[in-house]
Each structure stands twice: as C-alpha cells, then as structure tokens.
Backbone bond lengths (Angstrom), bond angles and torsions (degrees), N, CA, C in turn:
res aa  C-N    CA-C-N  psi(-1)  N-CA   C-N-CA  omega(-1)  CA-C   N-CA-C  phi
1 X - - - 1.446 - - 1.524 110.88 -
2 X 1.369 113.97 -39.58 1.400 114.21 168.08 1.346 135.45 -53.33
3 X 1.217 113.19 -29.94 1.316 135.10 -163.54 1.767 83.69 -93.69
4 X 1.113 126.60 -84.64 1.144 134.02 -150.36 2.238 89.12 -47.41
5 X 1.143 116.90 -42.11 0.996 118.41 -174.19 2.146 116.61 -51.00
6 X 1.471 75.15 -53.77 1.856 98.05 170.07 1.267 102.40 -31.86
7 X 1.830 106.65 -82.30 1.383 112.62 179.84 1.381 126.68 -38.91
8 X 1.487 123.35 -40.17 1.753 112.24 155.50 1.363 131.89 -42.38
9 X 1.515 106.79 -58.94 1.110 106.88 178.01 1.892 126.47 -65.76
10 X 1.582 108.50 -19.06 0.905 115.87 -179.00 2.040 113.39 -83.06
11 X 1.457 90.68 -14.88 1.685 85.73 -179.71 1.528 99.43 -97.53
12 X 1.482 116.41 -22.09 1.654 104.02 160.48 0.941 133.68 -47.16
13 X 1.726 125.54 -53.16 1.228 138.81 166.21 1.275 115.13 -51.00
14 X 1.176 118.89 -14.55 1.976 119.83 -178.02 1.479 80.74 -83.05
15 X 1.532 97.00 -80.77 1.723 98.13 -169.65 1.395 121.92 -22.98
16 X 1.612 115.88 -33.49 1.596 100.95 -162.84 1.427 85.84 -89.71
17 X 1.350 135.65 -43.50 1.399 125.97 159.59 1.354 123.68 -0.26
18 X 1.147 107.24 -64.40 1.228 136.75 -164.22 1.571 103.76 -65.29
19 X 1.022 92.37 -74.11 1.532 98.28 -168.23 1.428 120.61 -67.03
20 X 1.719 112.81 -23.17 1.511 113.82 169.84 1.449 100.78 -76.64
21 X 1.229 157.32 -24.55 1.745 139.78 136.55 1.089 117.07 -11.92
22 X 1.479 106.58 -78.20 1.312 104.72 -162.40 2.076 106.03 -92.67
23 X 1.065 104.10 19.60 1.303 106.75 156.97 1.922 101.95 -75.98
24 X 1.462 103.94 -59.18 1.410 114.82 -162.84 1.633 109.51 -55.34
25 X 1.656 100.74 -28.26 1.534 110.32 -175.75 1.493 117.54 -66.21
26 X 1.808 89.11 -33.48 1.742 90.88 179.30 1.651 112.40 -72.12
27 X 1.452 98.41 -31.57 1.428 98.28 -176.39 1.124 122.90 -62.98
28 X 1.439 126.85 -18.76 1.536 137.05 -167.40 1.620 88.69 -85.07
29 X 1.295 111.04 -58.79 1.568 98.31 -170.63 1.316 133.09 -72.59
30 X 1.509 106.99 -2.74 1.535 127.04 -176.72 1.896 90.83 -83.44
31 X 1.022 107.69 -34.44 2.041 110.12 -166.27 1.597 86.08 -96.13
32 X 0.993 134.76 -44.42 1.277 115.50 172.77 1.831 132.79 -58.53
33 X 1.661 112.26 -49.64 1.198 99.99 151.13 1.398 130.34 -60.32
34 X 1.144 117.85 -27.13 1.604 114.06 167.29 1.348 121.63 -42.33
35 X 1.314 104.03 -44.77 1.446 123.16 178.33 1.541 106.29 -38.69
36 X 1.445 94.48 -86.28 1.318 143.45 154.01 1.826 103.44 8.73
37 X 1.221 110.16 -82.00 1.180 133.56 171.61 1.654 121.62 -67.78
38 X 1.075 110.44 -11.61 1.823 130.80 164.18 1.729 96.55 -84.24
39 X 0.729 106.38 -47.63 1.791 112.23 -170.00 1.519 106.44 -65.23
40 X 1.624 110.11 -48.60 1.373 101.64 176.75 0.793 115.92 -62.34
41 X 1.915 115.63 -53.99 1.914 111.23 -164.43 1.622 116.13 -50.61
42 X 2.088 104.94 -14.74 1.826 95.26 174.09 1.516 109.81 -72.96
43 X 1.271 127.71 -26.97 1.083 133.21 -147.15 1.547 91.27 -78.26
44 X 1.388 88.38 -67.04 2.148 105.59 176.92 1.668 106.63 -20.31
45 X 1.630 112.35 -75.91 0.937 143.12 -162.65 1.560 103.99 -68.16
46 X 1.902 144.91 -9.33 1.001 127.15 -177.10 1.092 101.45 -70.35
47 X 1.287 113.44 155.10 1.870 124.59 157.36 1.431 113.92 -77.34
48 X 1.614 102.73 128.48 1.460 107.60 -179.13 1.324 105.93 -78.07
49 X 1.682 102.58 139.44 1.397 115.22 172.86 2.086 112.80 -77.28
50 X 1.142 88.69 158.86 1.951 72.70 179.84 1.634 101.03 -82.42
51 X 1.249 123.08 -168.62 1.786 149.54 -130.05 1.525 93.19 -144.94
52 X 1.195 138.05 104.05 1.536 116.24 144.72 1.662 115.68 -92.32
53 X 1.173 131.45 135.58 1.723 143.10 -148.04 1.589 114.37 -147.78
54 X 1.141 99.12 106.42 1.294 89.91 168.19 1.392 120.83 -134.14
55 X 1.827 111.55 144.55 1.106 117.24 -155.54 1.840 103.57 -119.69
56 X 1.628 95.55 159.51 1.920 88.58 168.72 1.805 100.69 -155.49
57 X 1.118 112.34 111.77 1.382 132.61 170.68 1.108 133.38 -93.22
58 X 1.602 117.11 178.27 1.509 106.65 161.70 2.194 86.66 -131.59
59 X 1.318 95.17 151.34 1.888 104.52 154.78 1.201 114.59 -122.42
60 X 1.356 110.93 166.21 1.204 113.35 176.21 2.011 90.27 -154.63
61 X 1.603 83.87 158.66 1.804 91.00 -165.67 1.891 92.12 -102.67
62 X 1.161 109.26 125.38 1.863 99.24 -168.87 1.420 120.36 105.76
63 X 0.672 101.88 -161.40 1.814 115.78 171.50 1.124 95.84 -126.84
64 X 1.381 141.86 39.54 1.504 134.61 179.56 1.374 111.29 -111.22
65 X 1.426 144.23 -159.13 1.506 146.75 120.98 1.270 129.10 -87.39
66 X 1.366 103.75 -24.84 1.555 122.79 172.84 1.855 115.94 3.02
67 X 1.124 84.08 -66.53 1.728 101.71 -174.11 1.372 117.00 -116.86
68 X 1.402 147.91 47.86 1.063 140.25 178.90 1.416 130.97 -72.09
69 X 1.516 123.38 150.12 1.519 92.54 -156.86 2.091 79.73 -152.66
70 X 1.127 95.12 123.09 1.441 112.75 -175.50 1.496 120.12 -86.47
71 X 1.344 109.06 124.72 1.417 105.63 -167.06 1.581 119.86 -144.19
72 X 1.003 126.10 152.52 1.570 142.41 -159.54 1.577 102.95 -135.90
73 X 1.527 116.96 103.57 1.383 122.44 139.93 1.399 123.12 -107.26
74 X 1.353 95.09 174.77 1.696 141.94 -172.17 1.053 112.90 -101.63
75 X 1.406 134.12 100.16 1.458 112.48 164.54 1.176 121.60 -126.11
76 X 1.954 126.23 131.09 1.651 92.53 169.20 1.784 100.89 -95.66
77 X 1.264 96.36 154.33 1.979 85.19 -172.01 1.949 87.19 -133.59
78 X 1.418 105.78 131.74 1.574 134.91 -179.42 1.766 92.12 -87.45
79 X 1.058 79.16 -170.67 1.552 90.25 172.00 1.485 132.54 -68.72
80 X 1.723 93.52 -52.53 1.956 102.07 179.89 1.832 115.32 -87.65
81 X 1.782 96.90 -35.51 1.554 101.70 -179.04 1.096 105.53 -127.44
82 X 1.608 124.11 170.08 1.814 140.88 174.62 1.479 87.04 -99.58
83 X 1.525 115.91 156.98 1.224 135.39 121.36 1.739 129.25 -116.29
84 X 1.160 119.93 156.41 1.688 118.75 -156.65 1.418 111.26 173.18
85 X 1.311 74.85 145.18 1.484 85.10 167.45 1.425 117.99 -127.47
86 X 1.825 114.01 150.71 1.636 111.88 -168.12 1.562 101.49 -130.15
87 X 1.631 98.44 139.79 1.772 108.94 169.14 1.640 97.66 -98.39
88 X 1.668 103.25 156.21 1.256 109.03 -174.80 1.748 96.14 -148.40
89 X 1.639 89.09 130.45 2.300 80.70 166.89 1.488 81.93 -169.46
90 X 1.611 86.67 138.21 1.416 144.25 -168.32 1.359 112.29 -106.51
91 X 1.323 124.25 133.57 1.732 117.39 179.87 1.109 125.27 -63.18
92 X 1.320 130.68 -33.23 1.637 162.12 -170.24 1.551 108.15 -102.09
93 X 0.907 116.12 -32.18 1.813 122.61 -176.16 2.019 118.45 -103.81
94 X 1.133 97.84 174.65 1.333 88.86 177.05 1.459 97.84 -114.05
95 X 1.468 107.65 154.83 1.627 128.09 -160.68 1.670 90.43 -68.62
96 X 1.765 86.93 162.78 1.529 89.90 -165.66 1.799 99.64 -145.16
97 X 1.344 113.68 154.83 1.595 116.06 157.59 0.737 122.74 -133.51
98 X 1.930 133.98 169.42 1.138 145.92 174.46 1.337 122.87 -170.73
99 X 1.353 117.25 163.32 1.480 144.99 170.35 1.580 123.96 -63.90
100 X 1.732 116.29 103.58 1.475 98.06 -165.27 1.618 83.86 -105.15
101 X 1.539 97.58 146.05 1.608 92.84 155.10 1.500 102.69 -148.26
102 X 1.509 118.12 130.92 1.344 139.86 -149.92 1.669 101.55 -119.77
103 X 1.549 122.60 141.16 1.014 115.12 150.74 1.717 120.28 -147.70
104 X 1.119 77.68 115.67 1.465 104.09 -177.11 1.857 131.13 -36.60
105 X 1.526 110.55 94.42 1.488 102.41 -166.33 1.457 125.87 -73.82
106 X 1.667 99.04 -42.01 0.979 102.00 -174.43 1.924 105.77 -130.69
C-alpha cells in the first residue's frame, strides 16, 4: 500500500512539475504580448510629423505633346491634406504659378 501510495504522490509532483512550466511558459507569453501590444498602441497613437516634397514633371492635355508644360512643386503634406505651391512654363505661353491644396482620400 505504501509503495503504490509513493507512486501517487510521486506522479503528482511530476504533474505539478509539469504544469508549473508551462504555467510559467504561458506567463512569459502573456507579458510578452503585452509588451507587444504596448509598443503598438505607441506607434498607433504617435503624432504624425508633416512631409516636405518636392516634385518636377511634365503634362500634357491629351495623349498628345502638342502643349507640354513643365512644372515643379512644393508640398508640405500632413496626414489628411497637402499644401503647396506649383511653378509652371510652357514654350508658347507665359510661365505661370499657383496654390495647391490637396486632400487626401484614400
């Protein structure tokens, strides 16, 4: 009876073995995604800094060359909208500027 008793108590002690591991295992990964998920909500939550951008193209009105008209903006662009400004000159026309203001849908 003793013996057989031993052996209970001795496969308990494995068992609790056992299970305080992978208790500790869960715990590591429970504090680790925590982490995890602390790290993002800073990321989520930083404030975007604005963008300064600058661009230089050519357009054309059509699918033609006909009229092309070469141009250089400025932009500072936030998160939802741009602001900027654009130079424009044309071979045939006289050079031109303006005020872009953009807002960003998607």
């Amino acid at each position: 009876m003793s013996k057989l008793q031993d052996e209970r108590i001795d496969n308990l002690l494995k068992q609790t073995f056992v299970y305080d591991n992978q208790l500790k295992v869960k715990d590591s990964i429970i504090s680790t995604q925590k982490d995890f998920i602390k790290y993002q909500d800073e990321i989520i939550n930083k404030p975007f800094k604005p963008e300064l951008h600058g661009y230089l193209g050519v357009n054309t009105i059509g699918l033609t060359l006909t009229n092309p008209y070469l141009y250089g903006t400025l932009l500072l662009e936030f998160q939802k909208f741009s602001i900027g400004w654009q130079y424009f000159v044309q071979p045939n026309n006289p050079s031109g500027h303006g005020f872009i203001f953009e807002y960003n849908l998607f």
